[in-house]
C-alpha positions, 0 to 999 in steps of 0.5 A: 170175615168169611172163608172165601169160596172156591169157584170152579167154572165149568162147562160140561166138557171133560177139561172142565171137569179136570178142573171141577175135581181141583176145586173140589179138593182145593176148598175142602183142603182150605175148609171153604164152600164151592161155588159151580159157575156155568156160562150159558151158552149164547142159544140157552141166553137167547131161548131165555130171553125170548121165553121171559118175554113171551111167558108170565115170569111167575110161572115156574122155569120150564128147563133146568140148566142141563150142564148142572145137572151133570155136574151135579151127577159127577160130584155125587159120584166123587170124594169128599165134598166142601161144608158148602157147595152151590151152583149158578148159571150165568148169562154174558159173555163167559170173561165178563161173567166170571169176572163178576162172578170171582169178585171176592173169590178164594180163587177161580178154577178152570180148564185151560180150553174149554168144550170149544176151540181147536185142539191144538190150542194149548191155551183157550181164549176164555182161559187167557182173558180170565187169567188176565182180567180177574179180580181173584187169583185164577188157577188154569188147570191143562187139559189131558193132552198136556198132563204128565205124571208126577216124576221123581224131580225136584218139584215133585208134589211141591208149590213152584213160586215164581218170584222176582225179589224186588218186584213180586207183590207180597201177596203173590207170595202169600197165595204160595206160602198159604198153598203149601201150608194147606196141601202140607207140603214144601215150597220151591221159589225160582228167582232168574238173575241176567249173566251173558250167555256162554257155550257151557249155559246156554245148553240146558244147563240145571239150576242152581238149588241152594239152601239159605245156610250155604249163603252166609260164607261167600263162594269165590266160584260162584257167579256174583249175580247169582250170589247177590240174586239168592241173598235178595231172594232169601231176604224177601222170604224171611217175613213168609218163613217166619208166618209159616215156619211149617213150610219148607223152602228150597232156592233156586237161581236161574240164568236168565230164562225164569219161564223156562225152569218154571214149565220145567217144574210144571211137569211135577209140581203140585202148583205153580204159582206167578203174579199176573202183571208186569209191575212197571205197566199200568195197573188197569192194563190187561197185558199179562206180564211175559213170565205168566203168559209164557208159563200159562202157555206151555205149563204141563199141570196147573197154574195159579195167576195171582193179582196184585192186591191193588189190581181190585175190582174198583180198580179193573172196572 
C-alpha cells in the first residue's frame, strides 16, 4: 500500500497560502507526496467550456491555470519540498471537487475562509461543507486574524485530542497518536464528564490534569464522575500507548464543556484533533457533531475533523 498524499487545496488567496506551508510541512514530516488542488473558479470553467466547443481539442491549451503558477512560484521560494509534489486544477463545485479529489488522502489541508467571503466570517462555507463531508480527515487552517502566537500553556506545541471514552471512533485516535508520533511531540487527550454547576465551576475554573499513575489510589475529594471519567479515558488509551510508547500522554477532565477547553487549547497547540460525526446520528448525515462544529467555529490554530472509517466514500455517495 502507498504512502498517501497530503492535499492541500488552494486558491491564491493569503489564507490559503497559510494553509499551503502546512501541508507543505505535514507531508515531508510523514514522507508523503503533495498534491496542489485548485477549484476554478466559475468564469475559468465557463471560458473552458466555451473554448472546448469552439477549438479542436488537439490543439495545445491556450492558458495555464494562473493560481498555479503563483503557487508554483511560492513553493520555489520556500523550505524543503515532499519527494512528490503535483498540481490539479479542478472543475465543479469547490465541496464536491475536493471531495473527490480527498477520496484516499492522508488529509486535505485548507484555509478556514478562502479569497471570498466577509471577514467577519470566522468559518467560510467551503471550509465547513469539506470538513463536513470528506472522505479523508480535513485539517482547517484559521486564517491570520485568528492566529496567535504559541504561549507557555499546557498544550504548547502538542497534539490536543478530543476524546469521548466511550464513543470516539479508534481511528479518530489513531490520526492523533500517528500526528504526535511524526511531529515528535506529546499528546493531550481532554475528555468532559457531566456534574451540576456550582458558584466555584462555573467561573473559568482550570481543568484537571492528571497523569495515569495518580489513578491507582482512589481520592475521596475527587469528584466520582470525573474519577471514573479519567479511568475510562486511560483505559481507551492504553492499546494507542502501547503502539506509540514514544508518545507522551497528559489527561485532562473537564466539567461539562469539552468545546470550550479544546478552543482554549487552540491557542498553543500544534493540532487539534476532533472526530467529525455524532455517533448516535446517522452515518450518511451531513450534520457535523456540536464539539467539532463549535471547536471548527472559534479554534484559534488548526484543526483536524477526522471521519470515521466507515463514513467511507461508498458510504457518503
Amino acid at each position: 500500500m502507498t504512502n498517501p498524499m497530503v492535499i492541500a487545496a488552494v486558491d491564491g488567496s493569503e489564507h490559503s497560502l497559510k494553509a499551503l506551508e502546512w501541508a507543505r510541512a505535514a507531508a515531508v514530516r510523514h514522507g508523503a507526496g503533495l498534491l496542489v488542488a485548485h477549484v476554478l473558479s466559475d468564469s475559468a470553467q465557463l471560458y473552458a467550456a466555451r473554448r472546448s466547443s469552439l477549438y479542436d481539442a488537439a490543439e495545445p491549451e491556450g492558458t495555464e491555470d494562473p493560481v498555479s503558477v503563483r503557487i508554483r512560484a511560492h513553493l520555489a521560494m520556500g523550505g524543503p519540498l515532499p519527494s512528490e509534489v503535483r498540481y490539479e486544477s479542478l472543475e465543479g463545485s469547490v465541496p464536491e471537487a475536493l471531495r473527490q479529489v480527498g477520496e484516499g488522502a492522508r488529509m486535505l489541508v485548507m484555509g478556514s475562509r478562502g479569497r471570498g467571503g466577509f471577514a467577519s466570517l470566522l468559518l467560510g462555507s467551503n471550509s465547513r461543507a469539506v470538513a463536513t463531508s470528506a472522505a479523508c480527515p480535513v485539517v482547517v487552517v484559521a486564517h491570520e486574524a485568528r492566529g496567535v502566537e504559541v504561549a507557555a500553556q499546557p498544550s504548547a506545541g502538542r497534539v490536543v485530542l478530543g476524546l469521548h471514552a466511550a464513543e470516539t471512533p479508534d481511528n479518530v485516535l489513531e490520526f492523533a497518536f500517528t500526528e504526535a508520533a511524526a511531529r515528535g511531540t506529546g499528546l493531550q487527550v481532554v475528555s468532559a464528564y457531566s456534574i451540576p454547576p456550582s458558584p466555584t465551576m462555573v467561573i473559568d475554573s482550570p481543568f484537571a490534569v492528571i497523569p495515569p499513575e495518580a489513578l491507582v489510589g482512589e481520592d475521596e475529594n475527587a469528584v466520582p464522575a470525573e474519577r471514573e471519567m479519567l479511568r475510562a479515558q486511560t483505559e481507551r488509551l492504553a492499546p494507542f500507548r502501547a503502539k506509540y510508547p514514544g508518545v507522551s500522554v497528559e489527561q485532562a477532565a473537564v466539567p461539562g464543556d469539552a468545546a470550550g477547553r479544546l478552543v482554549a487549547t487552540s491557542n498553543s497547540a500544534a493540532l487539534v484533533v476532533v472526530g467529525r460525526h455524532h455517533p448516535r446520528r446517522h452515518i450518511r448525515s451531513l450534520m457535523i457533531g456540536s464539539v467539532a462544529n463549535a471547536v471548527l467555529q472559534h479554534a484559534h490554530g488548526p484543526v483536524a475533523v477526522v471521519p470515521t472509517l466507515s463514513e467511507s466514500p461508498e458510504g457518503s455517495a
